[in-house]
N, CA, C and O atoms as CSV, one atom per row, in Angstrom:
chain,resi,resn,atom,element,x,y,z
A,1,UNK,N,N,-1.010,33.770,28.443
A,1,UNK,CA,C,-0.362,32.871,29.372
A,1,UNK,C,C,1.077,33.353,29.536
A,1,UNK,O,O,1.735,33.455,28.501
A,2,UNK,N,N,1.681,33.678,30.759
A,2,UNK,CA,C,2.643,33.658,30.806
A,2,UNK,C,C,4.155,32.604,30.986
A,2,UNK,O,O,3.928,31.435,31.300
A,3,UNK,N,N,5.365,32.941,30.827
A,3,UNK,CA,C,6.063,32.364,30.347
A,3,UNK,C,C,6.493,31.101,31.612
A,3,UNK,O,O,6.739,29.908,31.431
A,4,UNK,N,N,6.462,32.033,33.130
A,4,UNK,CA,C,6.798,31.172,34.023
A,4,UNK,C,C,5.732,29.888,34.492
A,4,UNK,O,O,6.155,28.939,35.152
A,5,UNK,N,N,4.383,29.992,34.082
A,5,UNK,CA,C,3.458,28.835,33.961
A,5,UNK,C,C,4.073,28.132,32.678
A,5,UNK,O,O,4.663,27.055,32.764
A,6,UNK,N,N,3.995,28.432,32.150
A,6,UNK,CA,C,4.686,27.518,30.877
A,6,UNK,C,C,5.818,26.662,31.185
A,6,UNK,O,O,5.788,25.448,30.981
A,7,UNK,N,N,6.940,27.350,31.735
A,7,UNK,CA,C,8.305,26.618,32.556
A,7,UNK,C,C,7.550,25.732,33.374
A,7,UNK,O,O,7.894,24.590,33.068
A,8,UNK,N,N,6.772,25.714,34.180
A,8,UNK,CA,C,6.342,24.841,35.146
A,8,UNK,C,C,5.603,23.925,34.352
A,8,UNK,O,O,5.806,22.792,34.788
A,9,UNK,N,N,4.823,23.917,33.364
A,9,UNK,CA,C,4.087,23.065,32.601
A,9,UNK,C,C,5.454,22.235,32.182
A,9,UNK,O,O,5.700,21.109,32.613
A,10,UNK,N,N,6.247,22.919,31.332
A,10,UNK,CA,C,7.288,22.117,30.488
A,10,UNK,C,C,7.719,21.071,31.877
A,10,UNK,O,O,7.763,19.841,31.864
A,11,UNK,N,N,7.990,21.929,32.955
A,11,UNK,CA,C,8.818,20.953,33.997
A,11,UNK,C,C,8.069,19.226,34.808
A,11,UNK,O,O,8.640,18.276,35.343
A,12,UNK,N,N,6.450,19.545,34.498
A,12,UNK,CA,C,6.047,18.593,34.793
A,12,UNK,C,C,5.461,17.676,33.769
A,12,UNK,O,O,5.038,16.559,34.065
A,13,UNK,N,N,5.441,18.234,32.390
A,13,UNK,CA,C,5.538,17.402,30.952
A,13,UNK,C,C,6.381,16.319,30.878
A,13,UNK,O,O,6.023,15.222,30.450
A,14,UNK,N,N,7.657,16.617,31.337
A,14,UNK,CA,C,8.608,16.334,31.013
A,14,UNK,C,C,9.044,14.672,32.384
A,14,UNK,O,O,9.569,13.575,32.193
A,15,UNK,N,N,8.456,15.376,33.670
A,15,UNK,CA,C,8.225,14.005,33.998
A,15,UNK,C,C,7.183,13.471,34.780
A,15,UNK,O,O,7.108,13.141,35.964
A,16,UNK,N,N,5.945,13.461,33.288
A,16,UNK,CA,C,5.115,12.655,32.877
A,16,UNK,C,C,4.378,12.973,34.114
A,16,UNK,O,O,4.135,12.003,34.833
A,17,UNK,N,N,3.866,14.429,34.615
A,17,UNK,CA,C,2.790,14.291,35.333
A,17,UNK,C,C,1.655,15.136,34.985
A,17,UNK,O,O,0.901,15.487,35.893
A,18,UNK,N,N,1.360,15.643,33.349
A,18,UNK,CA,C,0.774,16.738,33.124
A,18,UNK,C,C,-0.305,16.072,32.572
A,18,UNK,O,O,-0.310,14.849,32.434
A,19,UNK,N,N,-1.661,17.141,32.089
A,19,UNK,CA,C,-2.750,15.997,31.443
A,19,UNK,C,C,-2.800,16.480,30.571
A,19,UNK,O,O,-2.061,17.382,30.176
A,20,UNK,N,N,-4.257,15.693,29.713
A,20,UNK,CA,C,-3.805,15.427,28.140
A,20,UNK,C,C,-4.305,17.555,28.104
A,20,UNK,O,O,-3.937,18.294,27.191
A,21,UNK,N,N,-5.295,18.106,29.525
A,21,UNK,CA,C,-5.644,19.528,28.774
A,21,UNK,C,C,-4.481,20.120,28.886
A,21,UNK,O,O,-4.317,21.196,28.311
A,22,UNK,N,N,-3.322,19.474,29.733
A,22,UNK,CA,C,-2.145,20.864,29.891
A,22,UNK,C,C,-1.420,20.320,28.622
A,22,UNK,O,O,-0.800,21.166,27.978
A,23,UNK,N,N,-1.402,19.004,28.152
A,23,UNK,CA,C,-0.537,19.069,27.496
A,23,UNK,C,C,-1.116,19.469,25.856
A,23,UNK,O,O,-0.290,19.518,24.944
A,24,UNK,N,N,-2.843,19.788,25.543
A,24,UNK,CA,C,-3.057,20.300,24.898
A,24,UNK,C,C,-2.633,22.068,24.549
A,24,UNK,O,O,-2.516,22.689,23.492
A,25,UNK,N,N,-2.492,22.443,25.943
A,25,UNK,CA,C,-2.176,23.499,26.042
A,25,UNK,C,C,-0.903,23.893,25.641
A,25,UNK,O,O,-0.733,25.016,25.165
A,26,UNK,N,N,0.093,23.031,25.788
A,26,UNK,CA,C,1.383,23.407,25.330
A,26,UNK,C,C,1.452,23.676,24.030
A,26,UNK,O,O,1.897,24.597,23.345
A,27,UNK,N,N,0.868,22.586,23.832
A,27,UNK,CA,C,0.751,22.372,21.913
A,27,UNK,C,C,0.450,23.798,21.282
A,27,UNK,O,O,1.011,24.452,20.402
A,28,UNK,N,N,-0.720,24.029,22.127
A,28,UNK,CA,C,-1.575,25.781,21.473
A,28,UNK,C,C,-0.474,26.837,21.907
A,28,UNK,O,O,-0.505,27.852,21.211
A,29,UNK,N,N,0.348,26.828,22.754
A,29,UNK,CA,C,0.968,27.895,22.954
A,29,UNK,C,C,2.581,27.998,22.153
A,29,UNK,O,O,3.319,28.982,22.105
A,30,UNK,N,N,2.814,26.551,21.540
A,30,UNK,CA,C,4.038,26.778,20.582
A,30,UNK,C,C,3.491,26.923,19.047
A,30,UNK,O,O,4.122,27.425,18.117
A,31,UNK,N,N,2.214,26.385,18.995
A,31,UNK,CA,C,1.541,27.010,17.652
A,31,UNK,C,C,1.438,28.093,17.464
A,31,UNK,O,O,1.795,28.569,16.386
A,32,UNK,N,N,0.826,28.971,18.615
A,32,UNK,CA,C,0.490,30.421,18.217
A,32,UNK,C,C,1.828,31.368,18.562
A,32,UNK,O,O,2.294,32.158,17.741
A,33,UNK,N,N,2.256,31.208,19.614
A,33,UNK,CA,C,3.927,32.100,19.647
A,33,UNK,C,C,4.789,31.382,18.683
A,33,UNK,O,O,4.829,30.208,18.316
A,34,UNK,N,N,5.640,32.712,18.306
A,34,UNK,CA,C,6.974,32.444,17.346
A,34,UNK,C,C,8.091,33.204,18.246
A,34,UNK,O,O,9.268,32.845,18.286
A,35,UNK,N,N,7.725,33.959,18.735
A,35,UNK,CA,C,8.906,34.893,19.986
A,35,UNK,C,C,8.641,34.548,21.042
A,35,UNK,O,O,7.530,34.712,21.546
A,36,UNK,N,N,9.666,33.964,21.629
A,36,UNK,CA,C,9.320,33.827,23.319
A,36,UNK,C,C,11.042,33.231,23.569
A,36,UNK,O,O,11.789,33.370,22.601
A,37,UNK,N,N,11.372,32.866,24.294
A,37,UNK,CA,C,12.828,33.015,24.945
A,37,UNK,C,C,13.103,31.950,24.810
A,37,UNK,O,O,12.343,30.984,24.755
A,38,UNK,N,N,14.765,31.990,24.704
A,38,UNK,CA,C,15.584,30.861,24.025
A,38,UNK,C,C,14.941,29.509,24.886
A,38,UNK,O,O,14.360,28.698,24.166
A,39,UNK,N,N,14.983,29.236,26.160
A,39,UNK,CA,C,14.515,28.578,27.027
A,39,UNK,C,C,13.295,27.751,26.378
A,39,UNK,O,O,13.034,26.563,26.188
A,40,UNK,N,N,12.822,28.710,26.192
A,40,UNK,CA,C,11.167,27.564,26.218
A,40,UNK,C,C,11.525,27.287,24.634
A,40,UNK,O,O,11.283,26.098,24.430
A,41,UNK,N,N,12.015,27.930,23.410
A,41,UNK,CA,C,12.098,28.014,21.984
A,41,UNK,C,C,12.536,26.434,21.781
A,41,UNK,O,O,11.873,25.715,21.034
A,42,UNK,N,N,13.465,26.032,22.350
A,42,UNK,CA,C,14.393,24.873,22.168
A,42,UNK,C,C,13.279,23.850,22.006
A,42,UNK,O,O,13.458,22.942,21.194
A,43,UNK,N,N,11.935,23.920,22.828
A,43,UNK,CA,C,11.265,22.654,23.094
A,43,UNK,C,C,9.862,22.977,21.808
A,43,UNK,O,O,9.002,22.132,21.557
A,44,UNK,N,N,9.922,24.208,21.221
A,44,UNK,CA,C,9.050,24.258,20.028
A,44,UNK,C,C,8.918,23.511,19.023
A,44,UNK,O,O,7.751,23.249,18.731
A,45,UNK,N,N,9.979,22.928,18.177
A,45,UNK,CA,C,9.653,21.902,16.968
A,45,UNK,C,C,9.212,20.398,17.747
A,45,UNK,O,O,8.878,19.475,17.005
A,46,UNK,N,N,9.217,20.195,19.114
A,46,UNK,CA,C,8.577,18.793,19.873
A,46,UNK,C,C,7.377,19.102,19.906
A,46,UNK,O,O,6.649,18.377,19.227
A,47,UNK,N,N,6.745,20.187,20.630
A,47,UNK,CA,C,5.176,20.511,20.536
A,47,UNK,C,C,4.724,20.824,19.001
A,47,UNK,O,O,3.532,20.939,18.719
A,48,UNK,N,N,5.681,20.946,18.102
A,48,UNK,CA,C,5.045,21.938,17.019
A,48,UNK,C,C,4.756,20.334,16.100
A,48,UNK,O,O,3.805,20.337,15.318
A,49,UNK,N,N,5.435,19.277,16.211
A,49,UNK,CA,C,5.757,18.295,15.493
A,49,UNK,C,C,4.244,17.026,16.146
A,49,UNK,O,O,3.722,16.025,15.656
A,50,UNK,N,N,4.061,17.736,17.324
A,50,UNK,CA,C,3.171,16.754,18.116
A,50,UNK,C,C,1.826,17.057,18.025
A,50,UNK,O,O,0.952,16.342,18.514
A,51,UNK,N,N,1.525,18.539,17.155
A,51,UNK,CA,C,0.239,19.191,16.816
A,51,UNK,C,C,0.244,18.348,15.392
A,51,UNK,O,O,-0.500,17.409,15.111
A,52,UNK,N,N,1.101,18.831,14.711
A,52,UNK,CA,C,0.947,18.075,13.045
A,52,UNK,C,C,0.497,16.692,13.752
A,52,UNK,O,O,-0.578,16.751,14.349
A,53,UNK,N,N,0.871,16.015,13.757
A,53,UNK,CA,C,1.082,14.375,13.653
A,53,UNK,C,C,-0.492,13.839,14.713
A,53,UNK,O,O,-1.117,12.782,14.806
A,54,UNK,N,N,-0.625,15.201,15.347
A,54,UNK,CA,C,-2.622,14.950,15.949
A,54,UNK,C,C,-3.389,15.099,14.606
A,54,UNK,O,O,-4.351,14.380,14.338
A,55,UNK,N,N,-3.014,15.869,13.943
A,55,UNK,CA,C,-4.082,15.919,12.605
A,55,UNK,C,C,-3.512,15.060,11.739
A,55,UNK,O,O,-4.337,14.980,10.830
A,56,UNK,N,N,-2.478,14.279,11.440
A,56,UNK,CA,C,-2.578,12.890,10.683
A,56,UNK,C,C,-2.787,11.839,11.238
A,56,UNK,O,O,-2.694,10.783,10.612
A,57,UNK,N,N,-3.126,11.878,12.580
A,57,UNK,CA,C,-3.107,10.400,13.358
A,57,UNK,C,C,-4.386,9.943,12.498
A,57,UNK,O,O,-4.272,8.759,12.181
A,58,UNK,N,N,-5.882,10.693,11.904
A,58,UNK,CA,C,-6.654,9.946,11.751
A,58,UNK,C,C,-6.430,9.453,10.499
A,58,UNK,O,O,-7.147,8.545,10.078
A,59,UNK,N,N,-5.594,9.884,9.874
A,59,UNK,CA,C,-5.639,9.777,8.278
A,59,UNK,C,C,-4.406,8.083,8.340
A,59,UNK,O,O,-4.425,7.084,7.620
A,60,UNK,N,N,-3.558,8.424,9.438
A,60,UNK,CA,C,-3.053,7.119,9.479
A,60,UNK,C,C,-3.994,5.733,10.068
A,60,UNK,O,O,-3.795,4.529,9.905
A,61,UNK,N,N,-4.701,6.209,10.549
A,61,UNK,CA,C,-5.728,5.211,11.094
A,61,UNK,C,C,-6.512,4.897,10.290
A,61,UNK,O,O,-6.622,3.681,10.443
A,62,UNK,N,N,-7.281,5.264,9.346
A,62,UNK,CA,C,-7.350,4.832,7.866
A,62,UNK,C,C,-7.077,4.194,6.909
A,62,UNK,O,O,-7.742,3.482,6.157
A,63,UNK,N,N,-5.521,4.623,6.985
A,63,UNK,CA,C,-4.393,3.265,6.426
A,63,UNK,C,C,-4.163,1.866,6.787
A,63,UNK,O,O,-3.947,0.841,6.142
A,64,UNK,N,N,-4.294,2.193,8.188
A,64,UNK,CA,C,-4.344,0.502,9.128
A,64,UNK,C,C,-6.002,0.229,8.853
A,64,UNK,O,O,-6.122,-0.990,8.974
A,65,UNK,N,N,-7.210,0.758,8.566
A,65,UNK,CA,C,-7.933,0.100,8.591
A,65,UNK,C,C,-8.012,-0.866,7.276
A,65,UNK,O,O,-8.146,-2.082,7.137
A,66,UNK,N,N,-7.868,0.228,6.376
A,66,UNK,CA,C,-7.664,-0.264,5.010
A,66,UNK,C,C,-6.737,-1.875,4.871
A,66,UNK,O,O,-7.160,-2.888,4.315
A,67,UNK,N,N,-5.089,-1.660,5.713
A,67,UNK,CA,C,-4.636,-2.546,5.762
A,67,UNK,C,C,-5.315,-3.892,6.377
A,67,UNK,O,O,-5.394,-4.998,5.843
A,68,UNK,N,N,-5.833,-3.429,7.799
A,68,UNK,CA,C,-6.501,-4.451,8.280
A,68,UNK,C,C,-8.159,-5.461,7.292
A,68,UNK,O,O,-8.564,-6.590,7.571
A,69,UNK,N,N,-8.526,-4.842,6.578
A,69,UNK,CA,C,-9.355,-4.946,5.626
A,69,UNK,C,C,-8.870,-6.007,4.800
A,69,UNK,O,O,-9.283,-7.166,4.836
A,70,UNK,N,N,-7.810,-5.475,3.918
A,70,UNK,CA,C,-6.985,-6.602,3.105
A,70,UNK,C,C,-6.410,-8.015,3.663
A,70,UNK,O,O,-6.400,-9.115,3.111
A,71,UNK,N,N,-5.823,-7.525,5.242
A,71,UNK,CA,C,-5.428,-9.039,5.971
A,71,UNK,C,C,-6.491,-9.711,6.417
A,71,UNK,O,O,-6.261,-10.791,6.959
A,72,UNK,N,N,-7.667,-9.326,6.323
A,72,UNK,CA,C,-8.770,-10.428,6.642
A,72,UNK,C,C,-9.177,-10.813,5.095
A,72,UNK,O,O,-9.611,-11.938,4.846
A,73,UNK,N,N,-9.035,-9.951,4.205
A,73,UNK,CA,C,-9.578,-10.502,2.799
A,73,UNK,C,C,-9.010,-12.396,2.342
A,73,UNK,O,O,-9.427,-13.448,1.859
A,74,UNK,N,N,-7.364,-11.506,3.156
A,74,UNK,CA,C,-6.642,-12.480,2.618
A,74,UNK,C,C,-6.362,-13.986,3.320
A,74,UNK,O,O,-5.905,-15.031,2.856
A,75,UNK,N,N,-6.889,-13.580,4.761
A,75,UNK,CA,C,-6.801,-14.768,5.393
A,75,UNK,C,C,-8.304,-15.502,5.169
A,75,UNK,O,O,-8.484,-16.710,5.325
A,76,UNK,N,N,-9.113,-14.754,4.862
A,76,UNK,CA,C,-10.542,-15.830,4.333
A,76,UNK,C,C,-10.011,-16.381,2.961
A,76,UNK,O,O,-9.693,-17.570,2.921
A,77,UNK,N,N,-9.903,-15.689,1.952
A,77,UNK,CA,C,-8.976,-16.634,0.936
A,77,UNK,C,C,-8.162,-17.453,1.298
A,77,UNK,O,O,-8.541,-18.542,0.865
A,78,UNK,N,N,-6.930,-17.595,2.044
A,78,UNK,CA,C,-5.973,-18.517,2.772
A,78,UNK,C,C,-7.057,-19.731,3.143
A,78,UNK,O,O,-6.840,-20.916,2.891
A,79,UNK,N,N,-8.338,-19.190,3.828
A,79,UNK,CA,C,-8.609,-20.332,4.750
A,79,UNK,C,C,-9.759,-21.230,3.428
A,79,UNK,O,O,-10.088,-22.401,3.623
A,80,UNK,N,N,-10.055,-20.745,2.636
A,80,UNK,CA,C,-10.732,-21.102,1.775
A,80,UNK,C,C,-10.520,-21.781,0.528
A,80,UNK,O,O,-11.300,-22.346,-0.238
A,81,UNK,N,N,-8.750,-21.512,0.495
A,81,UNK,CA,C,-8.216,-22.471,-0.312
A,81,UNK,C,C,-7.695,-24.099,0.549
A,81,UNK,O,O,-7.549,-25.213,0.045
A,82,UNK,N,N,-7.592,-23.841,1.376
A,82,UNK,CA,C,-7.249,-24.829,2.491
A,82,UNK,C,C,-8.039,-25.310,2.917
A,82,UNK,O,O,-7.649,-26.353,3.441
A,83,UNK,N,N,-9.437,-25.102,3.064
A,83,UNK,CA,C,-10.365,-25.946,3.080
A,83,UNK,C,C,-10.463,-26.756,2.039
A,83,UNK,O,O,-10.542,-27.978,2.169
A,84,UNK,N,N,-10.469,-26.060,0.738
A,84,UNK,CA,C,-10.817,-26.654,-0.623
A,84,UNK,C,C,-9.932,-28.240,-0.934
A,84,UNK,O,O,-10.259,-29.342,-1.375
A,85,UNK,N,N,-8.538,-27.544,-0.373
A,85,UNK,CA,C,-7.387,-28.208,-0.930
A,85,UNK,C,C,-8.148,-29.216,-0.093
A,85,UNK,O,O,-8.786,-30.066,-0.714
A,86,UNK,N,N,-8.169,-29.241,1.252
A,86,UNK,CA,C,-8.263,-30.563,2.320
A,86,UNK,C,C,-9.846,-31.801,1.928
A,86,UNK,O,O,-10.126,-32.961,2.231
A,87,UNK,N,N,-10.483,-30.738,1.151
A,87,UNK,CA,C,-11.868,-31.697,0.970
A,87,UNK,C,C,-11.698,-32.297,-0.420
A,87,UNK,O,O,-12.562,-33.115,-0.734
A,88,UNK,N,N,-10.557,-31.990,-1.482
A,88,UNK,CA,C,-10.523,-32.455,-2.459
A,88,UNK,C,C,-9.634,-33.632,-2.270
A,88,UNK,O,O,-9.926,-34.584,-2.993
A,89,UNK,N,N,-8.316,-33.850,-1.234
A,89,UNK,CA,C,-7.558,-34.708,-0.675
A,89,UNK,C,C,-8.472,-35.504,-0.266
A,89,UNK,O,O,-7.988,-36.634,-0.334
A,90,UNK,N,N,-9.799,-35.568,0.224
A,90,UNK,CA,C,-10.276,-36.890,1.026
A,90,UNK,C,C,-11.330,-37.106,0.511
A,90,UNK,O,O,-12.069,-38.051,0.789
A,91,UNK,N,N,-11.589,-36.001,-0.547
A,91,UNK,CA,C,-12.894,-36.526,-1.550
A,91,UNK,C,C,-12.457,-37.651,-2.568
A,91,UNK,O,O,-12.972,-38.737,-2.831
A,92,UNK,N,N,-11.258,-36.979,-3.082
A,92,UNK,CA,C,-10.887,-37.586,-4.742
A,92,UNK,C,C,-10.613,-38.854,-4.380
A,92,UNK,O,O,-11.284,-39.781,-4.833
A,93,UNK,N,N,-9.629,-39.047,-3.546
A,93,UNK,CA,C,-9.131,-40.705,-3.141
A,93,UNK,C,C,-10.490,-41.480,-2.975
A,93,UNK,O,O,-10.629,-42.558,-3.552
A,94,UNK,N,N,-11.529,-40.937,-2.172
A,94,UNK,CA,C,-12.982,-41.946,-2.199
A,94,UNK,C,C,-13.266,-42.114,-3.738
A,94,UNK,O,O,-13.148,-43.150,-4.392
A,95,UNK,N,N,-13.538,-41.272,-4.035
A,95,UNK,CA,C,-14.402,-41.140,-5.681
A,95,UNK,C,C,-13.328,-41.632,-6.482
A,95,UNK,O,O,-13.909,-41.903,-7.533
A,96,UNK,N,N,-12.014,-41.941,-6.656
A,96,UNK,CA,C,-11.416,-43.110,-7.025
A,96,UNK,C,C,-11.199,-44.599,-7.003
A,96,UNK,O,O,-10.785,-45.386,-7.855
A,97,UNK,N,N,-11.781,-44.794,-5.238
A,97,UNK,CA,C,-12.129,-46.339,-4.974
A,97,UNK,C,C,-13.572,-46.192,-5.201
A,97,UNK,O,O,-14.000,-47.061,-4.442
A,98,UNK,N,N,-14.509,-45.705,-5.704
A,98,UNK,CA,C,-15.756,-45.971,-5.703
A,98,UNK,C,C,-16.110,-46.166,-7.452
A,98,UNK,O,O,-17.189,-46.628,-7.824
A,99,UNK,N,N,-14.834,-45.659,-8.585
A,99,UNK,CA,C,-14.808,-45.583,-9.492
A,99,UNK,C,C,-13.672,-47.144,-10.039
A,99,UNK,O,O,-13.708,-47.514,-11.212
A,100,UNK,N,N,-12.841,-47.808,-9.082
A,100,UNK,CA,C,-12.427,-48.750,-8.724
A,100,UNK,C,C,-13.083,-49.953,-8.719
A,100,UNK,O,O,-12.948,-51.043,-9.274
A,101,UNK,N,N,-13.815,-49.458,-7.951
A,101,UNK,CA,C,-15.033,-50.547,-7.034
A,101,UNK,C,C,-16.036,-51.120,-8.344
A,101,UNK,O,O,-16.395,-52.297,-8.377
A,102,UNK,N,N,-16.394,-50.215,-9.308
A,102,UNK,CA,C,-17.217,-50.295,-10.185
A,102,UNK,C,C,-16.582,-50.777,-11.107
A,102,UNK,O,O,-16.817,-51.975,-11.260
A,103,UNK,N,N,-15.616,-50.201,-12.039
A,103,UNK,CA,C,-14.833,-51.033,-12.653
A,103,UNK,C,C,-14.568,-52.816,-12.584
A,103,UNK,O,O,-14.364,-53.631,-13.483
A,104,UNK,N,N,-14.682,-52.967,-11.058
A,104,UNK,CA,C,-14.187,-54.720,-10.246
A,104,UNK,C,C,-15.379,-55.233,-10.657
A,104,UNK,O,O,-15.432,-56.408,-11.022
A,105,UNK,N,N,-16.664,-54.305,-10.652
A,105,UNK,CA,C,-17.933,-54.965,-10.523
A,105,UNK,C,C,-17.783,-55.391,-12.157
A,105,UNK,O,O,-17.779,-56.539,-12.601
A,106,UNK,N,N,-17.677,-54.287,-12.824
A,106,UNK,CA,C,-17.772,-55.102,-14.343
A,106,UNK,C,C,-17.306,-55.993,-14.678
A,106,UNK,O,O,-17.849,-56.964,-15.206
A,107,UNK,N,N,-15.862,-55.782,-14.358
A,107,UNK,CA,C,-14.920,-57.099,-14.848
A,107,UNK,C,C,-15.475,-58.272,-13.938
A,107,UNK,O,O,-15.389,-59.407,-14.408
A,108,UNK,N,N,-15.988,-58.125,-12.786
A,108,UNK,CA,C,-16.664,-59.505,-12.564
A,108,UNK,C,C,-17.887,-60.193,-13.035
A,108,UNK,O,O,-18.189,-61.381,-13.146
A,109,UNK,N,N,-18.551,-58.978,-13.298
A,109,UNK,CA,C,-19.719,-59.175,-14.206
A,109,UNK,C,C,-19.598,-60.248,-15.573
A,109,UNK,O,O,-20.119,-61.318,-15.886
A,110,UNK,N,N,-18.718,-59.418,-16.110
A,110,UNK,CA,C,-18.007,-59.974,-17.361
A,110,UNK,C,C,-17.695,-61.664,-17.290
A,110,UNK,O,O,-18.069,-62.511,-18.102
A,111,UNK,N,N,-16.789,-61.889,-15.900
A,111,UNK,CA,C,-16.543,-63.435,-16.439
A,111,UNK,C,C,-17.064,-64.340,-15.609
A,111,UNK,O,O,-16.875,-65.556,-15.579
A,112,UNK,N,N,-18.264,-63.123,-14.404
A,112,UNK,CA,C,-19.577,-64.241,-14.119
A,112,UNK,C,C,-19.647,-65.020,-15.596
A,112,UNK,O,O,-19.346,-66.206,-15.729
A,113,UNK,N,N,-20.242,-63.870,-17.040
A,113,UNK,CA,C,-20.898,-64.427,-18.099
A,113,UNK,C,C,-20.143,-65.560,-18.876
A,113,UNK,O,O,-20.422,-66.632,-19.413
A,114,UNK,N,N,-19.119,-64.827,-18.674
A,114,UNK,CA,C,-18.355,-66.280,-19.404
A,114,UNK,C,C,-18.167,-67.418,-19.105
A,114,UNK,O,O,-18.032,-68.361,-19.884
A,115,UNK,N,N,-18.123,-67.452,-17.073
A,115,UNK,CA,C,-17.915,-68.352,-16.747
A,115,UNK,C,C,-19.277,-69.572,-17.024
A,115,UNK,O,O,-19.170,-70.767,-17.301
A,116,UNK,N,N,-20.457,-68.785,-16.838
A,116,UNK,CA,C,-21.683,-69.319,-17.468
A,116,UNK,C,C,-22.003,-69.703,-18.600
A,116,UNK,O,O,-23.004,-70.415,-18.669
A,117,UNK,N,N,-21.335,-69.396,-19.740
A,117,UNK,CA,C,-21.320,-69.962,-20.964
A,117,UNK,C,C,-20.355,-71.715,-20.408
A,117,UNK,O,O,-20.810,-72.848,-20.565
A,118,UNK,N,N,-19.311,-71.429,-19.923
A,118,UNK,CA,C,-18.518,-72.670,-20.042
A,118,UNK,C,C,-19.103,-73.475,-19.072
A,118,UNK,O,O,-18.950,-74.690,-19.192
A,119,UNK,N,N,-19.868,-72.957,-17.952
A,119,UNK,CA,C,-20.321,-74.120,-17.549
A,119,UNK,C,C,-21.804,-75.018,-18.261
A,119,UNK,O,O,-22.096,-76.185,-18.002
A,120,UNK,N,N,-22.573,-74.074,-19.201
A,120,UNK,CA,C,-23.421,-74.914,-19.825
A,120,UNK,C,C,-22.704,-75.651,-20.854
A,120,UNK,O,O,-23.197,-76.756,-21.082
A,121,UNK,N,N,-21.661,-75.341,-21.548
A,121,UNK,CA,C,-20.340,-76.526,-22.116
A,121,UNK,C,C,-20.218,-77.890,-21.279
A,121,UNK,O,O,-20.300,-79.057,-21.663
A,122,UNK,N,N,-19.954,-77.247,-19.770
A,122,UNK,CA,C,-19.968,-78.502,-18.985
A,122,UNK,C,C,-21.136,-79.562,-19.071
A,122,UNK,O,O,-21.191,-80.790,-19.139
A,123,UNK,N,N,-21.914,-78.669,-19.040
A,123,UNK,CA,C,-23.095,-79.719,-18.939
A,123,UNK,C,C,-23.332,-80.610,-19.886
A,123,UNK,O,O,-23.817,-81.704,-19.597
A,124,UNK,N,N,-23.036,-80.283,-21.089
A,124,UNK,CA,C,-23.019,-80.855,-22.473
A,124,UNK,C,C,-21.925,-82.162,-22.314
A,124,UNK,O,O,-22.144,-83.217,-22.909
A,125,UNK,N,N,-20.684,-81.969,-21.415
A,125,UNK,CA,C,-19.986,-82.995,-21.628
A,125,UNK,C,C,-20.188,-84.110,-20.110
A,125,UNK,O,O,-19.794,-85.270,-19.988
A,126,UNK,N,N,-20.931,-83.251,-19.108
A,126,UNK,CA,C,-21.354,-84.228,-18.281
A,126,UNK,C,C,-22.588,-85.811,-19.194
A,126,UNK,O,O,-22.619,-87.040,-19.264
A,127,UNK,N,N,-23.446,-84.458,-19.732
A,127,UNK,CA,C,-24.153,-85.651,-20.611
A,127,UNK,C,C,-24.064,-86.912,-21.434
A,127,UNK,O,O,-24.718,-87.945,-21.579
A,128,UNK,N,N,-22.720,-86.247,-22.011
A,128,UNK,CA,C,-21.897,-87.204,-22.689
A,128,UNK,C,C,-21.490,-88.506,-22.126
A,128,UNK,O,O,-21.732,-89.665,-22.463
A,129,UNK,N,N,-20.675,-87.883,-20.994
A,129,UNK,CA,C,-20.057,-89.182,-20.163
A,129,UNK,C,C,-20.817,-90.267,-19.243
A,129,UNK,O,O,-20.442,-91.401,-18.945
A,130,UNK,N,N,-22.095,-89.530,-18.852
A,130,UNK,CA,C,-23.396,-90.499,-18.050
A,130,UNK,C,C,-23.817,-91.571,-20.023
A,130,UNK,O,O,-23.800,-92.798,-20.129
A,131,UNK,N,N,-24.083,-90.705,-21.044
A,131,UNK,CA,C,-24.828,-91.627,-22.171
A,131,UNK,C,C,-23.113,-92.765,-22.505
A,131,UNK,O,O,-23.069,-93.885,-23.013
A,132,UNK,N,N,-21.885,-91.864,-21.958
A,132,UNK,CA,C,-21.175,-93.324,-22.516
A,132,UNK,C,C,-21.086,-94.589,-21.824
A,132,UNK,O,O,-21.244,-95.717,-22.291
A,133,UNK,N,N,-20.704,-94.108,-20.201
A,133,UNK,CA,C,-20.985,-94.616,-19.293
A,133,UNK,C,C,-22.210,-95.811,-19.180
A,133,UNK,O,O,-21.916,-96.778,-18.478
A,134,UNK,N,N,-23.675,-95.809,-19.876
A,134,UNK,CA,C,-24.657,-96.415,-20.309
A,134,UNK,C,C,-24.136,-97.634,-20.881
A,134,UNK,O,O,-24.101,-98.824,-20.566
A,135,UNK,N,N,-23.563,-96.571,-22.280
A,135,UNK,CA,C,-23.169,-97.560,-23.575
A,135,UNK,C,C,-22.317,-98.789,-23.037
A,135,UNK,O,O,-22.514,-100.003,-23.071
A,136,UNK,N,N,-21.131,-97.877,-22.447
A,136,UNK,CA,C,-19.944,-98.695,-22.041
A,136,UNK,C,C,-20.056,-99.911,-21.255
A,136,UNK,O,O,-19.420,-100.962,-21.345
A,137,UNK,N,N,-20.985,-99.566,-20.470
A,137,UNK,CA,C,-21.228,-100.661,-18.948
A,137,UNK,C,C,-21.587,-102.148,-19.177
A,137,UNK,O,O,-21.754,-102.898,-18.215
């Protein structure tokens, strides 16, 4: 390839009308020349820097997947403690009035019985007062 196609490549690289084969082409022609004229030399470590960084683009894309991997790990954990948290907030408060509720039942249970002992007491002194009531009259 000669140098004055190259000038014309650089000239329409530069504003942004070349394609990805010319601009593959540039790439191959500052890789493989090391001599060629001050002119075109100046723009060598841009093509030479833009070949490297094609052969790590995939290895960086790797990294983001990896990353992207971990930010979903972590937002299903996020969302899974936050569920947890939210069903234990509206569980526990029930299963406290239902543990409430039962408790009320005993203690009413409780002085139903007692109250039933004192009212067969009553009855004992209703009896009383109808046999004095008898006597008395």
């Amino acid at each position: 390839m000669d140098y004055k196609s190259i000038k014309v490549l650089l000239e329409r690289y530069f504003e942004g009308e070349t394609t990805l084969a010319q601009e593959a082409e540039l790439r191959a022609f500052y890789q493989q020349h090391t001599l060629m004229p001050e002119e075109l030399a100046r723009y060598a470590p841009l093509f030479r820097y833009a070949a490297e960084e094609q052969h790590r683009l995939p290895q960086k894309q790797l990294v983001r997947k990896q990353r992207n991997r971990w930010a979903i790990a972590a937002s299903i954990v996020l969302l899974i403690g936050i569920s947890t948290n939210y069903y234990y907030k509206s569980y526990l408060p029930q299963q406290q009035a239902q543990q409430a509720l039962e408790e009320f039942k005993s203690g009413m249970s409780y002085l139903s019985q007692n109250l039933n002992k004192g009212r067969q007491s009553i009855q004992y002194i209703n009896y009383f007062d109808v046999s004095k009531n008898k006597i008395f009259k």
